[in-house]
N, C-alpha and C positions, 0 to 999 in steps of 0.2 A: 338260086339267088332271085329269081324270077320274082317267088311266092312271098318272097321280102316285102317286095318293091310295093306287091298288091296288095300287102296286108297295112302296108305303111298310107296306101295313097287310099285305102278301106278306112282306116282311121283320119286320116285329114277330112274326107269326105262329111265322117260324121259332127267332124268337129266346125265345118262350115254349114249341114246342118242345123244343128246349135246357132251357130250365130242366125241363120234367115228363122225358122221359126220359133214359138215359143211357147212351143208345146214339149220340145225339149232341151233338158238341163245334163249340160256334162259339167264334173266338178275337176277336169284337169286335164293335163294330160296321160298318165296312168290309166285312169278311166277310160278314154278315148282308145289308146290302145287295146286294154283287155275288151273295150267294147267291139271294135272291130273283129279281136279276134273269138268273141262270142258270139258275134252275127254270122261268120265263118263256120265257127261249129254247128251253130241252130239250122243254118241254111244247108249243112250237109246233111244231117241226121233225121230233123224233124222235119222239114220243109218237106222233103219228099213222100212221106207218111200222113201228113197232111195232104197233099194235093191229090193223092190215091184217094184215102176217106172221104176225100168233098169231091170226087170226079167228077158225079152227077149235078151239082150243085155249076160246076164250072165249065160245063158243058148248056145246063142251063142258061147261065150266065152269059153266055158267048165268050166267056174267057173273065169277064171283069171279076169274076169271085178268086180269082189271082192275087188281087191288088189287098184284096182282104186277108188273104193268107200271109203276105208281104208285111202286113200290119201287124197280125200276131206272132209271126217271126221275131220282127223289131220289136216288140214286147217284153217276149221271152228274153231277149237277151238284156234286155234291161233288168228285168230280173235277177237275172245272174249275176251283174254287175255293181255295186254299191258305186253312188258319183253318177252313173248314168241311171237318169230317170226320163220317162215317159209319162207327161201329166193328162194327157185323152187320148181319148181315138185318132180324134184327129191328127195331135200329132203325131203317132205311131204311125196314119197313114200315109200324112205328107212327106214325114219323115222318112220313110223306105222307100219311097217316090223319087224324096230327092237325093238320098245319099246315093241310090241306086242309078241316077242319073250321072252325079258328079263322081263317080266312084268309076263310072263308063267314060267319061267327059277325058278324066285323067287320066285312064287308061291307055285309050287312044293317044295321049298326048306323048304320054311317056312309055310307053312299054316299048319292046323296040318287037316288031312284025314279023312273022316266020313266015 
């Protein structure tokens, strides 16, 4: 039931993304959901395959080449979703920046602690 809760407050997240910046467009709630649960899937499968291939790159970085992988995550799941769009970089970046913050934010608020 847990996974519910996180996948619900993974989709509100994005949909208050949306509203701060305007770099991206959700066209409902539908969207929002399967968006969530596309950043979900991107973020188990491909995220890790990525961070492996750019090790050096982010080791380089002192870590910040993270935040760029974070960005073409949020992409990718736009992608897959019709309704959610990603109009630059930038919002891809800010956008995982901040859903990933507020997605933690409510986390914490509402999840209950083990």
């Amino acid at each position: 039931m847990n996974w519910l809760l996180t996948f619900l407050l993974n989709a509100l997240a994005l949909v208050l993304a949306d509203h701060l910046l305007a770099g991206i467009r959700i066209s409902g709630i539908l969207p929002a959901l399967l968006a969530g649960a596309a950043l979900g899937i991107v973020n188990t499968f491909l995220r890790p395959v990525l961070m492996l291939l750019t090790f050096p790159l982010t080791v380089i970085s002192l870590g910040l080449f993270i935040l760029i992988i974070n960005a073409i995550t949020f992409v990718v799941a736009a992608w897959l979703v019709p309704g959610f769009d990603v109009l630059s970089f930038g919002g891809a970046f800010w956008g995982a920046i901040i859903t990933g913050i507020i997605s933690w934010l409510l986390s914490l608020l509402l999840l209950e602690k083990k």
